[in-house]
DOTI-539858 format. One record per residue: x, y, z of N, C-alpha, C in turn. Coordinates in steps of 0.001 Angstrom, whole numbers, padded with zeros to 6 digits, always signed. Example, Ala and Ser with C-alpha at 12.3 -4.5 7.8 and 13.67 -1.06 7.14 Angstrom:
# residues 2
+013190-005690+007800+012300-004500+007800+013200-003300+007800+012850-002250+007080+013670-001060+007140+012900+000030+007870
//
This chain:
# residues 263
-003047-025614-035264-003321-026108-033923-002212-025705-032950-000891-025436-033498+000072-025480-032783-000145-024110-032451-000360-023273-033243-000231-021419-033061-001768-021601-032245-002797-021941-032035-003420-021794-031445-003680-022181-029606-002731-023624-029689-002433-024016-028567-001378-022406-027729-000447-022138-028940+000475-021381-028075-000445-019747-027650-001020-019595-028155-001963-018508-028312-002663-018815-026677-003312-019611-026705-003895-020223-025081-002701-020075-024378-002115-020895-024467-000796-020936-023058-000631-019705-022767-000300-018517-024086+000223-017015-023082-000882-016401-022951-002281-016543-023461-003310-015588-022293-003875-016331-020925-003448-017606-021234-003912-017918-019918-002646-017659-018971-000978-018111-019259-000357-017631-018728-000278-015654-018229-000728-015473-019049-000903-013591-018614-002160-013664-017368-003375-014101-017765-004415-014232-016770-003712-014450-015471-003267-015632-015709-002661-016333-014367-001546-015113-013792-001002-014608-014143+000003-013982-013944-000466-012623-012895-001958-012309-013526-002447-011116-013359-003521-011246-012030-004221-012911-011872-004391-013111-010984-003614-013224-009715-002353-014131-009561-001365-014441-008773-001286-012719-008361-001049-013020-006820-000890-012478-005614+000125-012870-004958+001550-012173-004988+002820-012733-004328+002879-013357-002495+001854-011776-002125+001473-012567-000502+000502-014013-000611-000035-014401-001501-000987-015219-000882+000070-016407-001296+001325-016311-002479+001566-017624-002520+002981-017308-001306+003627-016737-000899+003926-016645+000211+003321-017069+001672+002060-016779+001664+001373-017813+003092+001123-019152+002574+000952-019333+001432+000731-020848+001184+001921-021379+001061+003299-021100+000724+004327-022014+000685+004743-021870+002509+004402-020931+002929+004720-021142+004980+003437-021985+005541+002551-022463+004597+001721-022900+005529+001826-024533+004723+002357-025273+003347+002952-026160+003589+004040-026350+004425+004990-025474+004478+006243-025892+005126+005685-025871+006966+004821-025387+007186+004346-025396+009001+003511-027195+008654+002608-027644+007891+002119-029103+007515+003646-029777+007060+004789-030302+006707+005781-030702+006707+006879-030593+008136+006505-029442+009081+006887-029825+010255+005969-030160+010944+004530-030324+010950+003968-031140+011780+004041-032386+011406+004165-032806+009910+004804-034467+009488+006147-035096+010373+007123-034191+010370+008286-034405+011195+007882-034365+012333+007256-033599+012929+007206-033860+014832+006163-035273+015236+004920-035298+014228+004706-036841+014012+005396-037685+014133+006637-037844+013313+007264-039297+012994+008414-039304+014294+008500-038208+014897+009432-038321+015602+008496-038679+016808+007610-038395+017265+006425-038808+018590+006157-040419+018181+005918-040742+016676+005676-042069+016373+006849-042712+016943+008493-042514+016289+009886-043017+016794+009787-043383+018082+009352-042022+018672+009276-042333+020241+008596-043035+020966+007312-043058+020444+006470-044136+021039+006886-045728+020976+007391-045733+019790+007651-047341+019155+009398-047617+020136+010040-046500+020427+011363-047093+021689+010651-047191+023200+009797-046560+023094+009236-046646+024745+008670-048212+024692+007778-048184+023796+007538-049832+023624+008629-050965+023798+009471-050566+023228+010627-051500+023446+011401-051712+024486+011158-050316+025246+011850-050633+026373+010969-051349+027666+009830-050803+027401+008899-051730+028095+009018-053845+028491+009075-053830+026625+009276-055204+026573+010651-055307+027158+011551-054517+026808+012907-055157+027644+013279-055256+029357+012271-054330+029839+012098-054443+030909+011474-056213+031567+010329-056075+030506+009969-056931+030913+010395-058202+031255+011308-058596+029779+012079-059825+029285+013073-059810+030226+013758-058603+031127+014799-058993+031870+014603-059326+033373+013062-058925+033375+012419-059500+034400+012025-061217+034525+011775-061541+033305+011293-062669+033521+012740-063995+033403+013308-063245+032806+015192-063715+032828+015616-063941+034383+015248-063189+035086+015832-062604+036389+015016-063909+037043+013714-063439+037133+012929-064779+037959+013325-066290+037395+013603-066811+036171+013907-067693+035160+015669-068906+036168+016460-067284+036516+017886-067808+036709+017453-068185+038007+016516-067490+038993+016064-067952+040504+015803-069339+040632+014546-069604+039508+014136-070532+039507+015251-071836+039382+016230-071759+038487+017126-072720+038443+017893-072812+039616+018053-071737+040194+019114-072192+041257+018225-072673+042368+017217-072597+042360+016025-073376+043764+015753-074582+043138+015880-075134+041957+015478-076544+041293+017090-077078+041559+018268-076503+041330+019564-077107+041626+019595-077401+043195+018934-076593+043863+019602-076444+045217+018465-077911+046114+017503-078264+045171+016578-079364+045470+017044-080389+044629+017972-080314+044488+018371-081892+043128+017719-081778+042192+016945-081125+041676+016154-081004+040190+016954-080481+039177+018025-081284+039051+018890-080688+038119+018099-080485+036630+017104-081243+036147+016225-081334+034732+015548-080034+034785+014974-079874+036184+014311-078344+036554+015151-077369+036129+016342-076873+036767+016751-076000+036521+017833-076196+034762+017967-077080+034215+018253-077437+032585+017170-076255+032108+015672-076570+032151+014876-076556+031640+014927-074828+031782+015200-074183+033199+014911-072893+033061+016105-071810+032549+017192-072754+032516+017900-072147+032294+017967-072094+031065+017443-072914+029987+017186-072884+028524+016075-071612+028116+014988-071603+029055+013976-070712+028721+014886-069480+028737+015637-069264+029879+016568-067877+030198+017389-067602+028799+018031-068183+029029+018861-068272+027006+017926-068052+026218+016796-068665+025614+015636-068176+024915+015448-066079+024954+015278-066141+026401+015076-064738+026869+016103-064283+026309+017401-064401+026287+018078-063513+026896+018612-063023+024769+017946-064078+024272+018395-063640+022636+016956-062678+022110+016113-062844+022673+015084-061924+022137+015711-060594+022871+016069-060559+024212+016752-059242+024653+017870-058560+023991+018362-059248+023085+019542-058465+022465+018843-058723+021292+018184-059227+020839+017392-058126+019174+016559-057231+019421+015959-057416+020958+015050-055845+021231+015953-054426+021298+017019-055103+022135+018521-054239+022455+018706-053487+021254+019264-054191+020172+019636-053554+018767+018641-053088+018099+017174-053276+018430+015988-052256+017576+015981-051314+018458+016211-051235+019792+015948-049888+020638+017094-048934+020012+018173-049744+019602+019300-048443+019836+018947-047789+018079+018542-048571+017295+018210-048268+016040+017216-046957+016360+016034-047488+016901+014824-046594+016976+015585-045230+017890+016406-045305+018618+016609-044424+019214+017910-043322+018182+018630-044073+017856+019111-043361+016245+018419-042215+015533+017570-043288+014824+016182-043070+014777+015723-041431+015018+015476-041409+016291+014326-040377+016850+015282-039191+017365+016837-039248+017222+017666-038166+017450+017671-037493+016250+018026-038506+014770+018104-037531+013866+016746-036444+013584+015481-037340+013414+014468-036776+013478+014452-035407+014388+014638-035676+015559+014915-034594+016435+015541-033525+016213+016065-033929+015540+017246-032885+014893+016896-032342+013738+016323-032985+012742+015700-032255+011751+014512-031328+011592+014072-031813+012906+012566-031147+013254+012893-029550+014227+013748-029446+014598+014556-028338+014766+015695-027821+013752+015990-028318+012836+016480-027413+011591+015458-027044+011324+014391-027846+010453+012834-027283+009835+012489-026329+010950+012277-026452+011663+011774-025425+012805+012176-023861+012119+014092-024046+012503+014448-022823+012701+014151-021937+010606+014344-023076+010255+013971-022721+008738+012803-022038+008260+011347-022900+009229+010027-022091+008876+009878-020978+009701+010576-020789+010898+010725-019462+011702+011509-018195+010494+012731-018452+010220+013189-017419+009259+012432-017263+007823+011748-017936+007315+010891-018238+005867+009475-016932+006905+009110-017138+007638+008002-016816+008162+008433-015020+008241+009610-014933+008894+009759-013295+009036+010532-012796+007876+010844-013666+006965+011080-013056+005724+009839-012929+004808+008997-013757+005034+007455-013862+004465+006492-012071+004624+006783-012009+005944+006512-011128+006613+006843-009367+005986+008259-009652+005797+009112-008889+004951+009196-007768+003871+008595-009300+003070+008237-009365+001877+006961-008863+001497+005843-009432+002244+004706-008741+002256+004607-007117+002377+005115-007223+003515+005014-005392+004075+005968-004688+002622+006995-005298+002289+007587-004306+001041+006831-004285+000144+006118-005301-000537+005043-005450-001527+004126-004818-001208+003557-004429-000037+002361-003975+000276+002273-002003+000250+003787-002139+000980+004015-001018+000508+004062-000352-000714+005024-001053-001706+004993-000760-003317+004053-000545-004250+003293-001404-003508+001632-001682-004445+000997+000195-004008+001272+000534-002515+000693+001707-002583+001128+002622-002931+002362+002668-002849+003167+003896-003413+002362+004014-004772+003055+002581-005565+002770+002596-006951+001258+003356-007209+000042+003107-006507-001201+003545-006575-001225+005155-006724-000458+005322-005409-000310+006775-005730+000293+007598-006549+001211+007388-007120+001686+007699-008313+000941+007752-009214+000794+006747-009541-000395+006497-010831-001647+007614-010631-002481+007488-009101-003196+008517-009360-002704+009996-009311-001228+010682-008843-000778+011798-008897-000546+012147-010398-000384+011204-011245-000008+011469-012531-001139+011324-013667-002177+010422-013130-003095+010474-013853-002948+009306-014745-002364+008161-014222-002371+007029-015155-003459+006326-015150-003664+006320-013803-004516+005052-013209-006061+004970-014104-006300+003789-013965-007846+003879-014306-008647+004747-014062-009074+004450-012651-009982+005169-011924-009791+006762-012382-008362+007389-012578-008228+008977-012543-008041+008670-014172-008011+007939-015290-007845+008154-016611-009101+008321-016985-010407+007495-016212-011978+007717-016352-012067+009591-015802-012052+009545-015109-012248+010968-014263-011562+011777-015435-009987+011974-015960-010019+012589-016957-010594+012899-018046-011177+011561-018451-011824+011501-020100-012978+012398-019550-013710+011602-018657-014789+012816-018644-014866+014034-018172-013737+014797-017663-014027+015940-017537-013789+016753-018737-012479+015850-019956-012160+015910-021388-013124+016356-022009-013953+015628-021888-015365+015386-022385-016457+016575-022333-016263+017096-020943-017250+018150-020680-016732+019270-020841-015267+019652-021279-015177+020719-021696-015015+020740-022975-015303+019877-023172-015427+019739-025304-016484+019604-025395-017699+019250-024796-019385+019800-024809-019363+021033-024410-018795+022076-023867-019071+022917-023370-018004+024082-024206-016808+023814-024737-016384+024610-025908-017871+024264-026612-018130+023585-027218-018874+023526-028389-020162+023846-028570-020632+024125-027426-022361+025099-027134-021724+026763-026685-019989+026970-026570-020249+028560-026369-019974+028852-027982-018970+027842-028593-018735+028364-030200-020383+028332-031252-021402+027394-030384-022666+027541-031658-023442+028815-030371-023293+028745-029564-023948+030225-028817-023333+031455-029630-022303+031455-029485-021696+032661-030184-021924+032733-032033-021943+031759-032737-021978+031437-033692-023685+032096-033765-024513+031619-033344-026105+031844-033064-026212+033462-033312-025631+034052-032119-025309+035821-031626-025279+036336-033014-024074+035606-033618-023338+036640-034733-024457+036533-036264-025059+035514-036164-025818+034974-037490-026965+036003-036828-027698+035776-035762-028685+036632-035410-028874+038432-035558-027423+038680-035353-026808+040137-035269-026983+040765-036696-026438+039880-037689-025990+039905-039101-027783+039886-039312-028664+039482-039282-029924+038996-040008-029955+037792-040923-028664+036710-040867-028478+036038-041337-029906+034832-041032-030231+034988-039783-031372+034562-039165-032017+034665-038706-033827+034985-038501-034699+035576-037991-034809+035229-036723-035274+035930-035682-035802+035911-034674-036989+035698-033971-037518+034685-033958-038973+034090-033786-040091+035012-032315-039259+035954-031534-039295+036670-030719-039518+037863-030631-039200+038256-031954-039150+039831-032461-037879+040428-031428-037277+039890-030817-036406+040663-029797-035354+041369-030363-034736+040564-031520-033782+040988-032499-033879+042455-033043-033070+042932-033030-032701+044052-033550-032198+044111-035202-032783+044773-035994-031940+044727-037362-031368+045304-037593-030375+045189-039317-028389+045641-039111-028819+047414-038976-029729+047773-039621-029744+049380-039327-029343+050129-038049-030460+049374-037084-030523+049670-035845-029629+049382-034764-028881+047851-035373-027889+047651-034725-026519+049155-034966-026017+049245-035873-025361+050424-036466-025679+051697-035990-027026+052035-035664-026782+052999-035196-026765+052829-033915-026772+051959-032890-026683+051831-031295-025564+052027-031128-024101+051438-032387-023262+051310-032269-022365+052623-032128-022971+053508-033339-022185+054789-033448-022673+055622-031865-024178+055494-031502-024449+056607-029951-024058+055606-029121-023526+054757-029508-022496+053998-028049-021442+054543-027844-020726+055061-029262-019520+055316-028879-019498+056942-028546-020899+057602-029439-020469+059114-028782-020629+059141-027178-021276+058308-026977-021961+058493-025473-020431+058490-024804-019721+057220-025141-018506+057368-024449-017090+058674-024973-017388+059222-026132-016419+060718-026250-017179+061423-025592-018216+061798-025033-018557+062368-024319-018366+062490-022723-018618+061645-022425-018090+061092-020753-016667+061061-020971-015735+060562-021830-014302+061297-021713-014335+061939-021500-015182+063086-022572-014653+064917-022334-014968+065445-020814-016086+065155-020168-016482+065369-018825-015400+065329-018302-014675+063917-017992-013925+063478-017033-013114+064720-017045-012194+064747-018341-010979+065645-018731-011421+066878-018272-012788+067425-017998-012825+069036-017722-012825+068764-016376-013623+067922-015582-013338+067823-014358-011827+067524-013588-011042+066847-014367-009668+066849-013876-009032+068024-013885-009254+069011-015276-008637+070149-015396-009165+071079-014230-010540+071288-014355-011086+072292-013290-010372+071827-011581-010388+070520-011416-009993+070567-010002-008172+070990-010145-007538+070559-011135-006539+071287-010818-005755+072219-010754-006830+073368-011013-006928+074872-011372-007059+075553-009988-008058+074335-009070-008905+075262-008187-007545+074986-007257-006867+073196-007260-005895+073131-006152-004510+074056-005769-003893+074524-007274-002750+075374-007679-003217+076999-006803-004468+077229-006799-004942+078928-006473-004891+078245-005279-005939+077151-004473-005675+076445-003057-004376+076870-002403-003479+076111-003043-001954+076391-003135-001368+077572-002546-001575+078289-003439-000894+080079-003665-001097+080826-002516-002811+080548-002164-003459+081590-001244-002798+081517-000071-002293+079681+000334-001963+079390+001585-000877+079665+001933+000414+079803+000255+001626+080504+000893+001532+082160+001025+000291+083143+000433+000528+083958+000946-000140+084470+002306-000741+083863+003069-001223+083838+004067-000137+083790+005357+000996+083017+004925+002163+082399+006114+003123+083377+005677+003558+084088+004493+004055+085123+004214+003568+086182+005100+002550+086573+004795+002140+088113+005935+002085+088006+007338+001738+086718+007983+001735+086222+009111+003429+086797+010026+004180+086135+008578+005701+086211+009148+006294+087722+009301+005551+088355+008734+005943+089923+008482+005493+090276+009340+004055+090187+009752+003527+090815+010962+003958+090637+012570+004504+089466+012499+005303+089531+014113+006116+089974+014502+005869+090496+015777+007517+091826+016119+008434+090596+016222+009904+091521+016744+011381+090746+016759+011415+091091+018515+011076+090089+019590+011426+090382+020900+012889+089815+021449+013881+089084+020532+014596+088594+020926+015883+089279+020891+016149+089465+021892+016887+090630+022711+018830+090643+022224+019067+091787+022052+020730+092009+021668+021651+092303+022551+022684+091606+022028+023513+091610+023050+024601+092617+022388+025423+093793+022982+026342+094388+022145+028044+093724+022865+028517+093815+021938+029888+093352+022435+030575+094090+023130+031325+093703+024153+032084+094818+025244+033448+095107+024703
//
């Protein structure tokens, strides 16, 4: 069970291996990391929303503080001293919810800087992951073709190892119908095998085509050879005649070129 389990793990690990595509898990690890900065710019818009809230309420609370201290001093300034007790207690009330809103704003606002800040590291992180992604692809993409071409310049590849076998193929069908063609010729020639055609010639007749084949050709030698000899019999007399022709020519012209005697 154990050798069989491990037997699975490495063809499926090879499968897997052979499936996997380096660009595609390259866009999928940039396209979690682009979903992990939209998580961060979330929580930081959430941060933000939840201090704006707060400041709202603190606005508010220091508003109603503000009207609260009025009120006491117009209940003092009428003898209602119980009046203004009373508002000035509500104001104190106010004024402690304003300093725990105080200390969650400055928290939340903590808060939404670091975020801020991380959401621009991640930023600049999935920006450089992205043009190294980029990179990477184009070198891979390149390699993959080179590699293609190679393979088919050399004849590795599939596609050109098919194309080899069979052209392998067709000249080893085609040696092997000229060796039984020829094989056929020579058995036929011999009388080793009849001729259903009568076209065949038998060994007698073959033999003698053979011997007036060849006189035919000592014969047409000898031609040639008398014709070479005869023309170069006729060119040598050609020859002769023409230097004695320029010989008598030269004899026959007077001498007009005139003497001078010395003084």
């Amino acid at each position: 069970m154990k050798r069989m389990g491990m037997i699975f793990r490495a063809k499926a690990n090879k499968a897997l291996d052979r499936a996997e595509d380096p660009r595609e898990a390259l866009d999928y690890s940039y396209q979690k990391q682009v979903e992990l900065l939209q998580k961060v710019r979330r929580g930081v818009a959430d941060v933000a929303t939840s201090r704006k809230r707060l400041e709202l309420q603190l606005a508010q609370l220091n508003k109603q503080s503000s009207t609260l201290e009025d009120q006491g001093r117009k209940a003092l300034a009428l003898g209602r001293e119980d009046l203004a007790r009373e508002a000035l207690s509500r104001r104190a009330a106010l004024q402690q919810q304003v300093t725990d809103l105080d200390t969650q704003h400055q928290t939340l606002q903590g808060e939404e800087e670091k975020l801020t800040l991380a959401a621009q590291r991640l930023q600049a992180k999935v920006d450089a992951f992205r043009t190294k992604k980029e990179t990477i692809k184009a070198t891979y993409t390149a390699a993959q073709a080179q590699t293609r071409i190679g393979e088919a310049f050399s004849g590795i590849s599939e596609e050109m190892g098919d194309v080899g076998m069979a052209i392998q193929r067709a000249e080893d069908k085609t040696a092997q119908l000229q060796a039984r063609a020829g094989a056929i010729d020579e058995l036929l020639a011999s009388g080793a095998l009849d001729d259903p055609t009568g076209m065949a010639k038998d060994d007698i007749q073959a033999e003698l085509d053979r011997l007036s084949g060849g006189t035919d050709v000592e014969l047409e030698l000898q031609r040639m050879k008398a014709e070479l000899a005869g023309g170069s019999s006729s060119g040598q007399q050609a020859i002769e005649g023409g230097n004695g022709r320029q010989q008598s020519q030269s004899q026959s012209q007077p001498t007009d070129a005139p003497r001078f005697d010395k003084q």
